[in-house]
C-alpha positions as CSV (number, residue, x, y, z in Angstrom):
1,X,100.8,101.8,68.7
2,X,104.2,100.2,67.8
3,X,105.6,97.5,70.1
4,X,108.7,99.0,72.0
5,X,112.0,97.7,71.2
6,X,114.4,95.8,73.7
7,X,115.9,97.9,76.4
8,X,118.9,100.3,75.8
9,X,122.0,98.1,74.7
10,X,125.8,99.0,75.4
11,X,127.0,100.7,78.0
12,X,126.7,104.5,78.8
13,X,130.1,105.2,76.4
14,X,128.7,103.5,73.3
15,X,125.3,105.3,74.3
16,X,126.7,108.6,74.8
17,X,128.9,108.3,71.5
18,X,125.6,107.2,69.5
19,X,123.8,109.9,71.1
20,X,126.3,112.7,70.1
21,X,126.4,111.0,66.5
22,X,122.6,111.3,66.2
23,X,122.9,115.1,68.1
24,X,124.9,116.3,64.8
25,X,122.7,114.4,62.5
26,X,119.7,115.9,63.7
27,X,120.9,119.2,64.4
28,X,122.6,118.8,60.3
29,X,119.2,117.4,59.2
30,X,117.2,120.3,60.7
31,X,119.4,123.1,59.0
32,X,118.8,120.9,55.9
33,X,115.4,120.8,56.1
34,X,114.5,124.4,57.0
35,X,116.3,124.9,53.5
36,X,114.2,122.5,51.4
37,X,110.7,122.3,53.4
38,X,108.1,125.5,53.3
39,X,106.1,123.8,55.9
40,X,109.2,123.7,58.3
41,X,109.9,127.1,57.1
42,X,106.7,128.1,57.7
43,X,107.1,126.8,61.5
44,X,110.3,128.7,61.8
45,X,108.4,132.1,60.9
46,X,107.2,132.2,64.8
47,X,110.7,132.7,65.6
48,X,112.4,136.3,65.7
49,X,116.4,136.1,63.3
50,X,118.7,135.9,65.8
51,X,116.3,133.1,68.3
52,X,118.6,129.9,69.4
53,X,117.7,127.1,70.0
54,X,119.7,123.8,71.8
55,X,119.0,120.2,72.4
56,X,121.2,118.7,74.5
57,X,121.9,115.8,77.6
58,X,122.5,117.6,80.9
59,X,125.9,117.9,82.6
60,X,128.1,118.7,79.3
61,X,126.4,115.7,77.9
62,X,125.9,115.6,73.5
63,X,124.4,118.6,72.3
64,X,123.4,120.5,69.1
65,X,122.4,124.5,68.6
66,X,121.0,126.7,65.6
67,X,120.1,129.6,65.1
68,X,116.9,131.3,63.4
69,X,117.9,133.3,60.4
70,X,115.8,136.1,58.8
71,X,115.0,134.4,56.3
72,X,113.3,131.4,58.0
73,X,116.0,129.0,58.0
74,X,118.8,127.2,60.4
75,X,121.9,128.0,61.0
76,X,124.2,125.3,63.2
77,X,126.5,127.2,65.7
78,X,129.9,125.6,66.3
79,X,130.8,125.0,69.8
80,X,127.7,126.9,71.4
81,X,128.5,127.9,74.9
82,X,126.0,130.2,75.5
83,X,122.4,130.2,76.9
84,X,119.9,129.4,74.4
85,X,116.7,131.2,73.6
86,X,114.9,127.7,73.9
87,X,116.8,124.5,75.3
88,X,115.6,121.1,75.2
89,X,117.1,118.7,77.6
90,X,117.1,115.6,78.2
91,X,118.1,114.2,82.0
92,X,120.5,111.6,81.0
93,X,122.4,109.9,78.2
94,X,119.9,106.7,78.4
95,X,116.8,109.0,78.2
96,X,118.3,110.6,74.8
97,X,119.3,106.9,73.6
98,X,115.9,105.8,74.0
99,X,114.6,108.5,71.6
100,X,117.5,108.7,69.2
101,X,117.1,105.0,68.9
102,X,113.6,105.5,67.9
103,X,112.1,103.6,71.1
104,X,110.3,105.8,72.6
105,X,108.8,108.9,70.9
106,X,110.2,112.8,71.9
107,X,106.3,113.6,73.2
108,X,106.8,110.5,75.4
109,X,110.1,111.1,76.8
110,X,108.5,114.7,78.2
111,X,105.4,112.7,79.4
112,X,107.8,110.2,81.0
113,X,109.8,112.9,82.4
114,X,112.8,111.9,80.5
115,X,112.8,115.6,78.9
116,X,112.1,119.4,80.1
117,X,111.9,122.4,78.1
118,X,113.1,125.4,79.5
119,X,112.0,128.4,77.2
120,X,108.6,129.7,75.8
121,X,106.3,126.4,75.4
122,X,104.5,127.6,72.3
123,X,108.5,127.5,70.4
124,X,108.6,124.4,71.7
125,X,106.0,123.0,70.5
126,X,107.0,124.7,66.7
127,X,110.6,122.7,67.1
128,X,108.6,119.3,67.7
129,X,106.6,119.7,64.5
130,X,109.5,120.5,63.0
131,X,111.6,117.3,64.7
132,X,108.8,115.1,63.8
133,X,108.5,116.7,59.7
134,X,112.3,115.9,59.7
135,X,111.8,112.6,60.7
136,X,108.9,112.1,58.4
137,X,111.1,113.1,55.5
138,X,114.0,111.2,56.3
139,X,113.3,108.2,57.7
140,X,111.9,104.8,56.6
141,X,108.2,105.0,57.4
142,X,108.5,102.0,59.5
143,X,111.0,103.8,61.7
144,X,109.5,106.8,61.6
145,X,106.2,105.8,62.9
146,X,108.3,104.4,66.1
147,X,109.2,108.1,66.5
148,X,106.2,110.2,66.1
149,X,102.6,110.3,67.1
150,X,101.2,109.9,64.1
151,X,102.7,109.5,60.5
152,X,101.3,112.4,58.3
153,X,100.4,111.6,54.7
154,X,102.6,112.6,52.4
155,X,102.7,111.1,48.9
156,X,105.8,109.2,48.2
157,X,106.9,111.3,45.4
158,X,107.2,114.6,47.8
159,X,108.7,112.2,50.4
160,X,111.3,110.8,48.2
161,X,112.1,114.6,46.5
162,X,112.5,116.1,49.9
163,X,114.3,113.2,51.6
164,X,116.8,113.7,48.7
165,X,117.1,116.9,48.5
166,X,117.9,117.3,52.2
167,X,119.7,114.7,52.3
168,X,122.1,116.5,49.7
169,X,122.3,119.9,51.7
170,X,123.2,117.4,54.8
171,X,126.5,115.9,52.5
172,X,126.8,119.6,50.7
173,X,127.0,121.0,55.1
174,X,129.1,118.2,55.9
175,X,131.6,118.8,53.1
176,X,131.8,122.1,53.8
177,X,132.0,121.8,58.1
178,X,129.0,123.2,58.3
């Protein structure tokens, strides 16, 4: 198991603003993914078109939503006010920095407490394989391994292909305000 890293640094406002950076990255790298990745794809199946999910810090904190398409991909949604089919949340701004800045794992923050689900547990579950295959693909290996359980293989080759490919649908969303 990796060591952890030194405690949360700046205060909450530099926490909260790196927090809702990594919110629309990860929220960006999901829809991303879903288009480049069968096996996250294949995850998204479970969900009905139309099923929306949210992460997001409670009180108004950072948040991002998307939505399940029919065709087993993302779709970010804008401004989401509503109530989500499945919402992940995290208790405070320093609970979400502590997994957004790869110190403690998203399993560990719900065994700490630091994170509830409220929607069907099976989904749940789906969205954290699919959190943890983004972060697989994305990330350094060395960094990943600080977020997730345990690293799948994946050859390099299919790593690199699918880190660049959703990388460029991440720039190609951004470009467009996706």
């Amino acid at each position: 198991m990796a060591e952890p890293l030194a405690a949360p640094t700046g205060g909450p406002a530099a926490q909260k603003a790196y927090v809702a950076l990594m919110m629309g990255v990860i929220g960006r790298g999901l829809v991303s993914l879903s288009r480049v990745d069968d096996e996250v794809r294949r995850e998204l199946a479970a969900f009905p078109a139309g099923y929306t999910i949210c992460m997001k810090v409670m009180h108004g904190g950072p948040s991002f939503a998307v939505e399940v398409q029919g065709d087993g991909t993302l779709r970010l949604l804008k401004d989401f006010t509503g109530r989500a089919t499945l919402n992940a949340v995290f208790k405070h701004v320093t609970h979400a920095f502590l997994v957004f800045s790869f110190q403690e794992g998203t399993a560990r923050a719900f065994a700490n407490d630091r994170l509830y689900v409220d929607g069907n547990i099976s989904h749940a579950i789906r969205l954290v394989r699919c959190l943890n295959r983004m972060e697989t693909i994305i990330l350094p290996k060395f960094v990943a391994e600080r977020a997730i359980k345990r690293y799948p293989h994946i050859r390099l080759g299919d790593k690199l292909s699918l880190a660049t490919r959703t990388y460029g649908q991440l720039v190609a969303n951004l470009i467009k305000g996706a």
